[in-house]
N, CA, C and O atoms as a Tinker XYZ file with bonds, in Angstrom:
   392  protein
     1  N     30.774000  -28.124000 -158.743000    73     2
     2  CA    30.273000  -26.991000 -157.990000    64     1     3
     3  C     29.162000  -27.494000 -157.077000    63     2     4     5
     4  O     28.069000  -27.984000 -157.365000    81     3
     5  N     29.630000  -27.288000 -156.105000    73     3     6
     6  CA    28.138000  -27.273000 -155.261000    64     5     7
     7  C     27.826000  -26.695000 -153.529000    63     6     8     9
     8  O     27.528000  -27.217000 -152.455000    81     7
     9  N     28.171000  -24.995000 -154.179000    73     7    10
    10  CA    27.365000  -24.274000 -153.356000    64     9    11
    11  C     27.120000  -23.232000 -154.588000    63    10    12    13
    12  O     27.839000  -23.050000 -155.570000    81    11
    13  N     25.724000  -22.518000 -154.195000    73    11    14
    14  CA    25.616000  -21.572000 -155.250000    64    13    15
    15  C     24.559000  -20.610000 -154.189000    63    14    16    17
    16  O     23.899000  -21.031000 -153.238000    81    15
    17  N     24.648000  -19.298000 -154.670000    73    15    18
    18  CA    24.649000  -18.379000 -154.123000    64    17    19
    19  C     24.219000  -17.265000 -154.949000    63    18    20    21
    20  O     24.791000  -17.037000 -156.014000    81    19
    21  N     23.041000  -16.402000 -154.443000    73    19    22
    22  CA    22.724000  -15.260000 -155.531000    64    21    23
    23  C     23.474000  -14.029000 -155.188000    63    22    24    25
    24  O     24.064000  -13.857000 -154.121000    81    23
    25  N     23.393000  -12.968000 -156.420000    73    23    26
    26  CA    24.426000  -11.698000 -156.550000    64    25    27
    27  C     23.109000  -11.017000 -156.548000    63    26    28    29
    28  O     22.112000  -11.528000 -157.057000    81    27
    29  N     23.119000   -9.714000 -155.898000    73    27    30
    30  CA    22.192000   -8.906000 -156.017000    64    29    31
    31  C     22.694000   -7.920000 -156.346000    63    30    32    33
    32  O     23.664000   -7.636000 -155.643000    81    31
    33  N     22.338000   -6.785000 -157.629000    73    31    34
    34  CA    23.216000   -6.438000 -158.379000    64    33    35
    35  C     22.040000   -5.329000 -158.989000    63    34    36    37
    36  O     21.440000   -5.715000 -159.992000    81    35
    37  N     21.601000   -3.674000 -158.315000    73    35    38
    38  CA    20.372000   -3.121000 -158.784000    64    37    39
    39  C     20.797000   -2.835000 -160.029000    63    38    40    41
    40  O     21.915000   -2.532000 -160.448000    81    39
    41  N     19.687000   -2.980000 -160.602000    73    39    42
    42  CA    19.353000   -2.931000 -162.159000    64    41    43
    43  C     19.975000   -1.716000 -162.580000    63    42    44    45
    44  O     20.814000   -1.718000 -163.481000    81    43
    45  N     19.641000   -0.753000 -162.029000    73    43    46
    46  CA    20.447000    0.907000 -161.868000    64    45    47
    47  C     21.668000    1.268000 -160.619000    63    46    48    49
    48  O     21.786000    2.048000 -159.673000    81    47
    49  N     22.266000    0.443000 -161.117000    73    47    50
    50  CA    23.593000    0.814000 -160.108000    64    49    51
    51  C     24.486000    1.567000 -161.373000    63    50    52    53
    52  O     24.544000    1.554000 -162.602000    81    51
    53  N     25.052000    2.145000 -160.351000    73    51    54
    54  CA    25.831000    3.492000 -161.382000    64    53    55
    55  C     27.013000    3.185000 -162.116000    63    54    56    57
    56  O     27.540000    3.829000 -163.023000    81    55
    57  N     27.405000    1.944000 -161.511000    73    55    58
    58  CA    28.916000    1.398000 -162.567000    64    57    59
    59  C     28.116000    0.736000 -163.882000    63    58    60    61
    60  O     28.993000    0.541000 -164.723000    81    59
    61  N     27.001000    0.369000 -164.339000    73    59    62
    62  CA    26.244000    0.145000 -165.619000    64    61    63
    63  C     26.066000    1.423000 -166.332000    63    62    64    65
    64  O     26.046000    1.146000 -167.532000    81    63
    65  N     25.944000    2.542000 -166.179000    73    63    66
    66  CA    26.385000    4.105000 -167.117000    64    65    67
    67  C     27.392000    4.389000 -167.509000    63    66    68    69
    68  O     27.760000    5.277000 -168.277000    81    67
    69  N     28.140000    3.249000 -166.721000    73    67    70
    70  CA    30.081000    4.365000 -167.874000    64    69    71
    71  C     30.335000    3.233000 -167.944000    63    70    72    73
    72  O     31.372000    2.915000 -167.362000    81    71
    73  N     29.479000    1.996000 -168.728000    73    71    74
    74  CA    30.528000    1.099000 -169.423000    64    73    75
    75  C     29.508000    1.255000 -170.745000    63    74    76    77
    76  O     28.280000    1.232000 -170.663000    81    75
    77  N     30.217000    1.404000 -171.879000    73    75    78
    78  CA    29.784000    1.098000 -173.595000    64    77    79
    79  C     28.175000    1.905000 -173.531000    63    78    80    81
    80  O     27.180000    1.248000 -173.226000    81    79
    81  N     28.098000    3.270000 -173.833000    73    79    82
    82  CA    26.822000    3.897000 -174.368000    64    81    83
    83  C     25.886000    3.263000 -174.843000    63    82    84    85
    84  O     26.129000    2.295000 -175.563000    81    83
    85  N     24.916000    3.546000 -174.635000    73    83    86
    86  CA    23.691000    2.860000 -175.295000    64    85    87
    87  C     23.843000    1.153000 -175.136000    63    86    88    89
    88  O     22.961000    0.538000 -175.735000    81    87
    89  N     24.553000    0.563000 -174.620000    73    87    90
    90  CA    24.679000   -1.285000 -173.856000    64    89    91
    91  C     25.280000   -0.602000 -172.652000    63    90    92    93
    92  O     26.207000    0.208000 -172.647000    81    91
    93  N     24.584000   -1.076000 -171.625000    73    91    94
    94  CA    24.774000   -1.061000 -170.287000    64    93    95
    95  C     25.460000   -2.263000 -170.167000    63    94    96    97
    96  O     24.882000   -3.228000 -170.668000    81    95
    97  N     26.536000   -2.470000 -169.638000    73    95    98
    98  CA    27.068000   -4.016000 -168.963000    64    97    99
    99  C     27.787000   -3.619000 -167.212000    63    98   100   101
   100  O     28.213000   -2.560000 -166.751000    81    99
   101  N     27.673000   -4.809000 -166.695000    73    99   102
   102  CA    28.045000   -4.329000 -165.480000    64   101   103
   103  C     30.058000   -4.838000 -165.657000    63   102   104   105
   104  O     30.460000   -5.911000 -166.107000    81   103
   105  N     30.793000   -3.876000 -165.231000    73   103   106
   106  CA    31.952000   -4.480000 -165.386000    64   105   107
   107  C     32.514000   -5.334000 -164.746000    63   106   108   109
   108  O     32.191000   -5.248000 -163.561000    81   107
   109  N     33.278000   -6.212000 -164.962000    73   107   110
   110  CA    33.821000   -7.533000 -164.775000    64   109   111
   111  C     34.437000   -7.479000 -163.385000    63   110   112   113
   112  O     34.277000   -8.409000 -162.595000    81   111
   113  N     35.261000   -6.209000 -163.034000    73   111   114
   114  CA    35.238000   -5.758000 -161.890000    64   113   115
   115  C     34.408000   -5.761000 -160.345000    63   114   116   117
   116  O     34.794000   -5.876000 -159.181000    81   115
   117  N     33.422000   -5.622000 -160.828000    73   115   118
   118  CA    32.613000   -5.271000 -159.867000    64   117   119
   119  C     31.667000   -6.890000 -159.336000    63   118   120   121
   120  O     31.251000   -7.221000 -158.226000    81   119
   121  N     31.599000   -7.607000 -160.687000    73   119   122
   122  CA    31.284000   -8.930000 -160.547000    64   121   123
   123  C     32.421000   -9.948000 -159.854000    63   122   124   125
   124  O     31.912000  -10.945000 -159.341000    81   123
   125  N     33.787000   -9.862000 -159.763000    73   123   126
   126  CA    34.657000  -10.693000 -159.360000    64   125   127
   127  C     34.533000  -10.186000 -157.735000    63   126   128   129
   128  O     34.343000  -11.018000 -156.848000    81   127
   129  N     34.624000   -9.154000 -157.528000    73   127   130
   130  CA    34.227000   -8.563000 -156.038000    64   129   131
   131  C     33.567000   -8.870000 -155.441000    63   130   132   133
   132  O     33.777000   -8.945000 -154.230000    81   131
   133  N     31.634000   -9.436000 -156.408000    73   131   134
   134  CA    30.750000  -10.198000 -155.088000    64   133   135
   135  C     31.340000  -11.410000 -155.394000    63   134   136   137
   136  O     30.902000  -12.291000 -154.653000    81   135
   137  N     32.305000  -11.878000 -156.331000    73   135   138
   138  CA    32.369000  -13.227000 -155.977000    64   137   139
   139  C     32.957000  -13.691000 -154.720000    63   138   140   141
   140  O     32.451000  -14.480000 -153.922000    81   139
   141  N     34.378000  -12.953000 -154.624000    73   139   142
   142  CA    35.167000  -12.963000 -153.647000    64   141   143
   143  C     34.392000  -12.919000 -152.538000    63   142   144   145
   144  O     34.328000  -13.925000 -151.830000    81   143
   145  N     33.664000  -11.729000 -152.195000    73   143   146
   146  CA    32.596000  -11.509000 -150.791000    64   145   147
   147  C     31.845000  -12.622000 -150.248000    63   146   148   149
   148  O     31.639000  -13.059000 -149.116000    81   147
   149  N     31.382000  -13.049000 -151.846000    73   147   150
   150  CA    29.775000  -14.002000 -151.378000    64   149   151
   151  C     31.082000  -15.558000 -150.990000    63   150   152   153
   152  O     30.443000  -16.360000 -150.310000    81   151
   153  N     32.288000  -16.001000 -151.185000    73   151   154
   154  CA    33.043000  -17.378000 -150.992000    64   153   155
   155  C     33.979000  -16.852000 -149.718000    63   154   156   157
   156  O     34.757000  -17.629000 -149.162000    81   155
   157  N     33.863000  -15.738000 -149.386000    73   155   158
   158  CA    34.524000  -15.578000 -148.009000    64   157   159
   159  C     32.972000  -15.503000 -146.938000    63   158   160   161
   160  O     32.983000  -15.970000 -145.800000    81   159
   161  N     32.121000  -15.052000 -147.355000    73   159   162
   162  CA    31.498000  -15.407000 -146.082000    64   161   163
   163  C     30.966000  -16.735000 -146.071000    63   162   164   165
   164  O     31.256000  -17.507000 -145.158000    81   163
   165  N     30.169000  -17.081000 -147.061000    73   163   166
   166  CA    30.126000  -18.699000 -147.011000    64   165   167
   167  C     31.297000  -19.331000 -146.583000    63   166   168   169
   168  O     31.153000  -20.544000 -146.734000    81   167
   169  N     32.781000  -18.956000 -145.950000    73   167   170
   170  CA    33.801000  -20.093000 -145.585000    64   169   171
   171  C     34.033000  -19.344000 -144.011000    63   170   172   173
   172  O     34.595000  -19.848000 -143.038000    81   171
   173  N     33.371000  -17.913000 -144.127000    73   171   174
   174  CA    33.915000  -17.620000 -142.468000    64   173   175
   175  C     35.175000  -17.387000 -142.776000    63   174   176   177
   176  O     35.858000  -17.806000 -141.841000    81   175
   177  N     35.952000  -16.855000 -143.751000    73   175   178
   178  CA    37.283000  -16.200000 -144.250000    64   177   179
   179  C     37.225000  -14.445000 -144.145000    63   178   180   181
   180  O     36.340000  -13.630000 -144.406000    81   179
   181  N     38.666000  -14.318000 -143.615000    73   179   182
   182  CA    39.213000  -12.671000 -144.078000    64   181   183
   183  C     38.551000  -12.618000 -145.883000    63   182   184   185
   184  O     38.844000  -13.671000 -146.450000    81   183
   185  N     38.157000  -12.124000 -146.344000    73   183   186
   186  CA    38.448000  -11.414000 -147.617000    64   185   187
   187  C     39.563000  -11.048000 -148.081000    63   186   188   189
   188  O     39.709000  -10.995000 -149.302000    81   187
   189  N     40.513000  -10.742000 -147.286000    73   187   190
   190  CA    41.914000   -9.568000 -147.819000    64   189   191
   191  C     42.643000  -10.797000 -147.967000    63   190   192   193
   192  O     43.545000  -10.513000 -148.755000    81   191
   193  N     42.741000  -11.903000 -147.673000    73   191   194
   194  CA    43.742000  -13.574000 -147.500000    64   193   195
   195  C     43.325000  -14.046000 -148.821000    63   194   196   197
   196  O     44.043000  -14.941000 -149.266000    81   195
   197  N     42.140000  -13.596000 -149.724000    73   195   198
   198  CA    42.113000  -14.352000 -151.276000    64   197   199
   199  C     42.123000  -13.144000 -152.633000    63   198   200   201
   200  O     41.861000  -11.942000 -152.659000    81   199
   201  N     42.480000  -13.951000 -153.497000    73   199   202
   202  CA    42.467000  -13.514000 -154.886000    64   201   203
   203  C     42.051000  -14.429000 -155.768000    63   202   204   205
   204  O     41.928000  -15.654000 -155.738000    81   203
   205  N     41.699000  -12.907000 -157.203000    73   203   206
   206  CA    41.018000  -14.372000 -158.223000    64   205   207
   207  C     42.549000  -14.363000 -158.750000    63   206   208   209
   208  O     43.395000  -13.469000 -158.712000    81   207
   209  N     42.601000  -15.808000 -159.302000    73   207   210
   210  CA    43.746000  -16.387000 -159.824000    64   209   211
   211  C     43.597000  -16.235000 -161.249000    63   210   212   213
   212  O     44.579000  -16.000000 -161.954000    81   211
   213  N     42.427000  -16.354000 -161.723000    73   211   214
   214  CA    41.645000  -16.678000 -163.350000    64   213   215
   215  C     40.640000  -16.275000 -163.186000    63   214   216   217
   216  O     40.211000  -16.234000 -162.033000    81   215
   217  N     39.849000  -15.810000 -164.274000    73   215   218
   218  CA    39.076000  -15.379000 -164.934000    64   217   219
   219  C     38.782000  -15.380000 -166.317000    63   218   220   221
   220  O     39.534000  -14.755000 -167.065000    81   219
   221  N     37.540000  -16.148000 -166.896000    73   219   222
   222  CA    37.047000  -16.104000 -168.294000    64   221   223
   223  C     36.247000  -15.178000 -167.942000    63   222   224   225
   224  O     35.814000  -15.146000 -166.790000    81   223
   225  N     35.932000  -14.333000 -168.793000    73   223   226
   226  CA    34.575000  -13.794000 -169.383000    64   225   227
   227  C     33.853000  -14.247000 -170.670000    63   226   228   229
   228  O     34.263000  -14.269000 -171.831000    81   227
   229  N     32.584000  -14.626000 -170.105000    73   227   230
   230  CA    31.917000  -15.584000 -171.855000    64   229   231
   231  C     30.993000  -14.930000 -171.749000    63   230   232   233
   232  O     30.063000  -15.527000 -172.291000    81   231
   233  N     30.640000  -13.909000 -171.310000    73   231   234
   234  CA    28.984000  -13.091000 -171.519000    64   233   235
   235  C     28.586000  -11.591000 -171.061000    63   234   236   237
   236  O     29.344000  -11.149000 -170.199000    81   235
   237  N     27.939000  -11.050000 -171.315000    73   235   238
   238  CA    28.145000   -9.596000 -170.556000    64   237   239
   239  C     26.558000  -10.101000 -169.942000    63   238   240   241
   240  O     25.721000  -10.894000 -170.375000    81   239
   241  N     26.626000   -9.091000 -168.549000    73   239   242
   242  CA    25.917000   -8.973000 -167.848000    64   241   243
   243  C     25.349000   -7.398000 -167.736000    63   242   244   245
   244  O     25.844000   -6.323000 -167.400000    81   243
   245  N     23.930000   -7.892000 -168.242000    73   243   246
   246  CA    23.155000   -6.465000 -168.313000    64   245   247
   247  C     22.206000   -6.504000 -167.009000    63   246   248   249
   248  O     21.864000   -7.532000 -166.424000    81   247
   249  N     21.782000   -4.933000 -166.603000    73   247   250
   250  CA    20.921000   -4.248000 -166.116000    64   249   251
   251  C     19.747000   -5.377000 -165.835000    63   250   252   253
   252  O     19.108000   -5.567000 -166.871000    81   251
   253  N     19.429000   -5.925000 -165.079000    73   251   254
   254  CA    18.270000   -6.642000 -164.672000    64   253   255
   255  C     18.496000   -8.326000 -164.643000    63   254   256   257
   256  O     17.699000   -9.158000 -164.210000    81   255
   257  N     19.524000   -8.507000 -165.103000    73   255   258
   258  CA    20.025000  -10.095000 -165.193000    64   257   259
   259  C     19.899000  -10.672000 -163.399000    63   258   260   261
   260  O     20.166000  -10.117000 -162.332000    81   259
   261  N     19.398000  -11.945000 -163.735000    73   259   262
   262  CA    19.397000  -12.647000 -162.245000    64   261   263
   263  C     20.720000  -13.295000 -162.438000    63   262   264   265
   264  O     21.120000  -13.955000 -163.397000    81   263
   265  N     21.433000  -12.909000 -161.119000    73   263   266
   266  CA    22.629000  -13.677000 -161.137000    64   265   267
   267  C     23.536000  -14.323000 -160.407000    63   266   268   269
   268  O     24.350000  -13.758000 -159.678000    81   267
   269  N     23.426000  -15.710000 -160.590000    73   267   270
   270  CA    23.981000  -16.795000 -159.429000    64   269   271
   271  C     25.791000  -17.264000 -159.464000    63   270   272   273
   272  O     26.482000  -17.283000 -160.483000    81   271
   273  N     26.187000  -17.560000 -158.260000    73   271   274
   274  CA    27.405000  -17.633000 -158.586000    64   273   275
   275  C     27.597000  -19.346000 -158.017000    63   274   276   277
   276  O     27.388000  -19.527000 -156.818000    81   275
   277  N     27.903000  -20.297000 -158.691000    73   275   278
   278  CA    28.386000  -21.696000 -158.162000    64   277   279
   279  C     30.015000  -21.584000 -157.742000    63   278   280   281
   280  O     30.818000  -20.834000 -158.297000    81   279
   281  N     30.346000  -22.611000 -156.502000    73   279   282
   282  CA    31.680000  -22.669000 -156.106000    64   281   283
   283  C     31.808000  -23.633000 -155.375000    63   282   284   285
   284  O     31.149000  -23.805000 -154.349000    81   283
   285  N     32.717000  -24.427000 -155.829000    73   283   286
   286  CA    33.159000  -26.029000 -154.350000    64   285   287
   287  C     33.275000  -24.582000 -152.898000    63   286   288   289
   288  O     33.840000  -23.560000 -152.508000    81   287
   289  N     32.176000  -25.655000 -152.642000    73   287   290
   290  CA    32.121000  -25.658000 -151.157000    64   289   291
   291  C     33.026000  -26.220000 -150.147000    63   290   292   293
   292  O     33.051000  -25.586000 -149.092000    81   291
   293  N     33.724000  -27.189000 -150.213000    73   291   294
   294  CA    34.723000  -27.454000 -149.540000    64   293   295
   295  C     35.756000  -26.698000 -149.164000    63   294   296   297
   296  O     36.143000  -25.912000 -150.029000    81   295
   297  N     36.413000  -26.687000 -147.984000    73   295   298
   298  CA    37.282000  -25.827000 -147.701000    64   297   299
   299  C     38.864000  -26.249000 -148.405000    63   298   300   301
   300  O     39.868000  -25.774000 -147.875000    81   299
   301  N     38.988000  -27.097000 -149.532000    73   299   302
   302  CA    39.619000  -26.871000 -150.363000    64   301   303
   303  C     40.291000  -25.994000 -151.190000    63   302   304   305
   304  O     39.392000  -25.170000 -151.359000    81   303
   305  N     41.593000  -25.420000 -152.073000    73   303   306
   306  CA    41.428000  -24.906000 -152.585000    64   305   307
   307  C     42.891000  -25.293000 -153.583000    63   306   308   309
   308  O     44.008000  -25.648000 -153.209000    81   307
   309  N     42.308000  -25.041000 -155.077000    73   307   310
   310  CA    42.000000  -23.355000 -155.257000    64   309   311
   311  C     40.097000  -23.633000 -155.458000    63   310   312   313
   312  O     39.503000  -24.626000 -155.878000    81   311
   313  N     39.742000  -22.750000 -155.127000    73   311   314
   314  CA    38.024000  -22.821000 -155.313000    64   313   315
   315  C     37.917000  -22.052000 -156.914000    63   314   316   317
   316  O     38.529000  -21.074000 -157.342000    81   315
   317  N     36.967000  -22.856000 -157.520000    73   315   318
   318  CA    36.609000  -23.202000 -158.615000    64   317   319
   319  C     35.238000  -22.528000 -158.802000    63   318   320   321
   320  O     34.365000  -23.264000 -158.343000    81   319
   321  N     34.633000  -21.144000 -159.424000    73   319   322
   322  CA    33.224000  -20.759000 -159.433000    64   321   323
   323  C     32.657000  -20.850000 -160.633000    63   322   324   325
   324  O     33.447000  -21.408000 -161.395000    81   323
   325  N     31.927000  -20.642000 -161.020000    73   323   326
   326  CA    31.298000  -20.131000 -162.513000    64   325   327
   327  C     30.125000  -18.843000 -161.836000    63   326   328   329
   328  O     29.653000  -19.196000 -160.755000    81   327
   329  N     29.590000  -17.335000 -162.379000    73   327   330
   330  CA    28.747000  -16.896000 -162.695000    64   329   331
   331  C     27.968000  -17.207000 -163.443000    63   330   332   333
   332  O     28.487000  -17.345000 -164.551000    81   331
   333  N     26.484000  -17.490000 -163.433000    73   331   334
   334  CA    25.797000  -17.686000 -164.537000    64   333   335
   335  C     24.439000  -16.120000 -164.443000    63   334   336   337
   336  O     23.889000  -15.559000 -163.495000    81   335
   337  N     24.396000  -15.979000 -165.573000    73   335   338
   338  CA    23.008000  -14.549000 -165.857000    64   337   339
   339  C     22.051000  -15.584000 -165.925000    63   338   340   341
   340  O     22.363000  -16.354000 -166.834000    81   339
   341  N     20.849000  -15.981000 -165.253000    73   339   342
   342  CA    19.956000  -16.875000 -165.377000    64   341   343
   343  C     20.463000  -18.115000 -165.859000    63   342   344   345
   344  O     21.393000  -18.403000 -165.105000    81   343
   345  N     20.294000  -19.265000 -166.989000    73   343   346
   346  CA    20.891000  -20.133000 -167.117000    64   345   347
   347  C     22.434000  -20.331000 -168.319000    63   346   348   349
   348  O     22.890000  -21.295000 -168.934000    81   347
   349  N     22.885000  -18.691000 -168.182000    73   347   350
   350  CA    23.838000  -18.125000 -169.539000    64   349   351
   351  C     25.335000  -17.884000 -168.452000    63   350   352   353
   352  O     25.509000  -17.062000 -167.552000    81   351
   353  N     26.223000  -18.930000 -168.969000    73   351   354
   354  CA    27.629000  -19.055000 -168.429000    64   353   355
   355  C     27.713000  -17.640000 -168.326000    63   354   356   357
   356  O     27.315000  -17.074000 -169.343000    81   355
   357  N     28.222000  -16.673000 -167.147000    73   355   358
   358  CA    28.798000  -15.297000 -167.999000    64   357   359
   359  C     30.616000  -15.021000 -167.410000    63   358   360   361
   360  O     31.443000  -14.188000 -167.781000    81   359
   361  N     30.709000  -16.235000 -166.268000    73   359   362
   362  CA    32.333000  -15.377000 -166.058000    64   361   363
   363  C     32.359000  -17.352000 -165.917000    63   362   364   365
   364  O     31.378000  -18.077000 -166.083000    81   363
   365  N     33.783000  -17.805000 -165.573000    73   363   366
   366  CA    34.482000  -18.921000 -164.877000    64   365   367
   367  C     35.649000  -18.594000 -164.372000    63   366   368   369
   368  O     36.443000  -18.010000 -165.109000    81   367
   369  N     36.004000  -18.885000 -163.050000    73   367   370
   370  CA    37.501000  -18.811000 -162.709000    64   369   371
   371  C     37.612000  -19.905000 -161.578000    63   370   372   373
   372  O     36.945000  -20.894000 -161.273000    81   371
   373  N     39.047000  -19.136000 -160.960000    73   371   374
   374  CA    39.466000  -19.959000 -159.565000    64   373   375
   375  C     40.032000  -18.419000 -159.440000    63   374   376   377
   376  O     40.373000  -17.412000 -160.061000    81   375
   377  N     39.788000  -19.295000 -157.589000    73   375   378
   378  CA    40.339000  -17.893000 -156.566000    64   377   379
   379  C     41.375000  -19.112000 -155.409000    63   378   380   381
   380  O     41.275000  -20.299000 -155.098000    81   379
   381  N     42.152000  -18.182000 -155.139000    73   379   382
   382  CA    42.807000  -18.829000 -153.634000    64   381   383
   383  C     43.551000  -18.310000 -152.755000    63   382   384   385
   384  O     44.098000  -17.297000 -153.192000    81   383
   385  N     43.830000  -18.566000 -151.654000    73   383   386
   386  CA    44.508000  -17.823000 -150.705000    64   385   387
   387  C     45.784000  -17.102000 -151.757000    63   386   388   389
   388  O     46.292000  -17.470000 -152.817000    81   387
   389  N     46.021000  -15.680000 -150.693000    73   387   390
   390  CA    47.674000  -15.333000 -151.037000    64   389   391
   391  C     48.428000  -15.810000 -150.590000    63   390   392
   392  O     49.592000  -15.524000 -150.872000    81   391
């Protein structure tokens, strides 16, 4: 990996209330979305030309987490990211053109 890139993600955004009562997590959904965003503008790409291919989830992401996303920078692909919540793995995949 080596471009990395922060997710800004308000602490009170409204998709953290309707996942699991009383644990706020942000859904996995909504995290694969800035990934996609934040590796199409870093490449100067359509958005609508990629998909994630894979996806782990190894962590939930709560309400106030700082959160960075790593990805080969090269215009290679399939591109390869990890999410991390401060220094805590929380997603891994690959994305690539359709």
């Amino acid at each position: 990996m080596n471009q990395s890139r922060t997710i800004h993600i308000a602490a009170d955004h409204p998709a953290y209330a309707g996942h699991f009562p009383h644990f706020p997590v942000l859904p996995g959904a909504l995290l694969l979305d800035a990934v996609l965003r934040i590796v199409a503008a870093d490449r100067g790409i359509p958005l609508q030309g990629w998909r994630i291919a894979s996806a782990k989830f190894l962590g939930a992401v709560r309400p106030g987490d700082a959160l960075r996303v790593e990805f080969d920078g090269a215009a290679q692909q399939p591109v390869r990211f990890n999410v991390l919540a401060g220094e805590r793995k929380v997603v891994s995949g690959v994305m690539h053109e359709r």
